[in-house]
BAZAMI-814858 format. One line per field, with one value per residue (C-alpha): residue number from 0; residue in one letter; x, y, z. Coordinates in Angstrom, 2 decimals. Example, Ala and Ser with C-alpha at 12.3 -4.5 7.8 and 13.67 -1.06 7.14 Angstrom:
residues 2
seq 0, 1
type A, S
u 12.30, 13.67
v -4.50, -1.06
w 7.80, 7.14
***
This chain:
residues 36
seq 0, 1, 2, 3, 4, 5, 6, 7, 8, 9, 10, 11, 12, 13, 14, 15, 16, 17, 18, 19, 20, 21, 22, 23, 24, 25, 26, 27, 28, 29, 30, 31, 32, 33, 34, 35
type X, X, X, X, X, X, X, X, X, X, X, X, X, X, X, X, X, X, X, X, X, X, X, X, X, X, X, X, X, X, X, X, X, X, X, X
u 36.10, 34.92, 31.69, 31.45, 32.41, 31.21, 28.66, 31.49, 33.02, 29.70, 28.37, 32.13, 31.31, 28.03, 29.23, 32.17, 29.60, 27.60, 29.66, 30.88, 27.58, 27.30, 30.65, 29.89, 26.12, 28.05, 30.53, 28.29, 25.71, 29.01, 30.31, 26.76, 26.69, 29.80, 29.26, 25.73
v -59.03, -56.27, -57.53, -59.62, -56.95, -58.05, -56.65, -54.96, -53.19, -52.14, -51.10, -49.17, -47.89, -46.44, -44.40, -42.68, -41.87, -40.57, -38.66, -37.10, -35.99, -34.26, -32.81, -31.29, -30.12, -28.54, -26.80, -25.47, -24.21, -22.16, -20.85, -19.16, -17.74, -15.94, -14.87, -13.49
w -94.15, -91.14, -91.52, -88.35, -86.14, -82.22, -79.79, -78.39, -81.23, -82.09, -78.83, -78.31, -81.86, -81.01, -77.85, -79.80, -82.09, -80.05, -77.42, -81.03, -81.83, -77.86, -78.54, -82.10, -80.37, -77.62, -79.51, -82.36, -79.08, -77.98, -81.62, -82.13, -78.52, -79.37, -82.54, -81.81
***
């Protein structure tokens, strides 16, 4: 099973997650400047 994922895969895991979450931030900051 994927349960024994390493540190690694995890840590990795965590920074696409979160540089996903700056993206979606950033682009979400920009839709409602234009559409104000």
């Amino acid at each position: 099973k994927g349960d024994n994922m390493n540190q690694e895969e995890k840590e990795l895991g965590f920074m696409i997650v979160e540089a996903l979450a700056l993206l979606l931030s950033h682009n979400q900051k920009n839709a409602s400047k234009y559409m104000n």
